[in-house]
N, C-alpha and C positions, 0 to 999 in steps of 0.2 A: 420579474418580467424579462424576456428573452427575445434577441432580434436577430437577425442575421445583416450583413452590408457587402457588397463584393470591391472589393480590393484591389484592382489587377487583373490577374484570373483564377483569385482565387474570393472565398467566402469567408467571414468571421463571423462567432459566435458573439455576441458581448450579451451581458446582462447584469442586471443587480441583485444585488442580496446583503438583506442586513447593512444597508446603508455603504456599500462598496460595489466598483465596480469592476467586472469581470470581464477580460477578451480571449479570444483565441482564435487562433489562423486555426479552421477548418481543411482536410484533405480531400477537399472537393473542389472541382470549378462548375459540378452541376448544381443549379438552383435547387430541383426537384429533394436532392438529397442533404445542402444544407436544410432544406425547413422542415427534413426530417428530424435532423439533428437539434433542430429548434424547440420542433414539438416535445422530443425526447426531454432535452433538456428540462423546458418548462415542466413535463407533466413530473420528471423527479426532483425537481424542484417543490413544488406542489408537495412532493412525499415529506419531504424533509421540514416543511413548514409546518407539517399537519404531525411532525413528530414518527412516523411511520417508518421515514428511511434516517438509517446514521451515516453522519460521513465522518468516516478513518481521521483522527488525526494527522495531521501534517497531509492531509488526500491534496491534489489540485480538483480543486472544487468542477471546474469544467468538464474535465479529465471524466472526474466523476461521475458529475450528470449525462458525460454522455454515451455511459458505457453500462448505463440502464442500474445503474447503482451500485457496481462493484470496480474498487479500485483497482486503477489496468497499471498491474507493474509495468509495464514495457517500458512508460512515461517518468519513471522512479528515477532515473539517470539518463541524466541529456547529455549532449556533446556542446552545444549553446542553451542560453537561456530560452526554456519553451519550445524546444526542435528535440525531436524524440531520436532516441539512439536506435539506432538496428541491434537486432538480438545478434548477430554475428559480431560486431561493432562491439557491444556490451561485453560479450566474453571477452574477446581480443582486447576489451582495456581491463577487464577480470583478471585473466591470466598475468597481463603483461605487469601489476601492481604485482603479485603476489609471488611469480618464481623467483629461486633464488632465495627467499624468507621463510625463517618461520612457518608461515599461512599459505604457504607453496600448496602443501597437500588438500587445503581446501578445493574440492568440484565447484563451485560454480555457486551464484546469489542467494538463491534456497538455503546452503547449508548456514552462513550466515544470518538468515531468517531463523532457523532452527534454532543454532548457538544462542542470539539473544533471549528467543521464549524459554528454551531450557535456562540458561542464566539467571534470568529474573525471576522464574519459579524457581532456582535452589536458594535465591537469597532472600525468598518467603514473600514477594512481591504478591500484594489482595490477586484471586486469581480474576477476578471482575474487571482489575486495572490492566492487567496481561491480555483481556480477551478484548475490551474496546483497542488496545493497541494494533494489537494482532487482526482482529475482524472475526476470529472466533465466534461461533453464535449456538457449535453441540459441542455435547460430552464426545463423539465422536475425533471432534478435531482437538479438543484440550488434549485425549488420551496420547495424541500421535505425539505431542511433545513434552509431556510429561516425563519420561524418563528424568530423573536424578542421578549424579553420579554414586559410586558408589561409596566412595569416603565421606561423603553429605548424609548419606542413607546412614550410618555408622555414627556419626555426629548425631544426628536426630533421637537415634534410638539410645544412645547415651543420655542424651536431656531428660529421657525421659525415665530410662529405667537405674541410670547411673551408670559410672566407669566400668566398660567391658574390656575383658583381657584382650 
């Protein structure tokens, strides 16, 4: 069950699930578009009970439902607890971790999305567990990170055919 309450001037989402309770400060102060947000919620809610929708581990459930069931990186790193970072903001703390190091040459969040899925499929991770991870749901998207290195590729085919020169 799903409610909205106004705040201030703004709107919260709260609701329950599975015997716990959920809030969130809503980016609206219009009624009309919290109870959008409401309905949404609920009716993916409704999905998830009935087994139909999965939600990502580690997802904010909210977050979730109310982004009609697909988890909104934007939300993935805050600046505060529950205050979304701006994607400008995001980079700018990106970058500023990373020049200088090692991990300098990393572009930006994705590629670190990448690295982990390639990772966990060279160290033979169920690919079943990699795709509830991921949110994988086709052969389409496994393919895109699939690649193996190539000293792994040379390893494997040693296991199987024996020591190659």
């Amino acid at each position: 069950m799903a409610g909205i309450e106004k705040r201030g001037s703004r709107y919260h989402l709260n609701l329950e699930f599975r015997g716990q309770h959920f809030s969130r400060s809503l980016r609206t102060s219009n009624h009309k578009e919290a109870e959008g947000c409401r309905k949404r919620a609920e009716a993916n809610l409704t999905e998830v009970e009935r087994g139909r929708l999965r939600i990502p581990p580690g997802t904010d459930l909210i977050v979730f439902l109310l982004s009609d069931g697909e988890a909104n990186g934007q939300l993935t790193v805050c600046e505060e607890p529950n205050v979304p970072m701006e994607p400008g903001s995001a980079h700018h703390h990106f970058r500023w971790t990373l020049d200088g190091c090692k991990w300098g040459p990393v572009h930006g969040w994705h590629t670190l999305r990448h690295s982990f899925c390639s990772n966990c499929a060279m160290k033979g991770l169920d690919q079943r567990l990699i795709d509830s991870w991921m949110g994988h749901q086709t052969e389409d998207m496994r393919r895109r990170y699939r690649h193996l290195f190539p000293d792994h590729q040379q390893h494997a085919m040693s296991q199987v055919f024996g020591k190659t020169a």
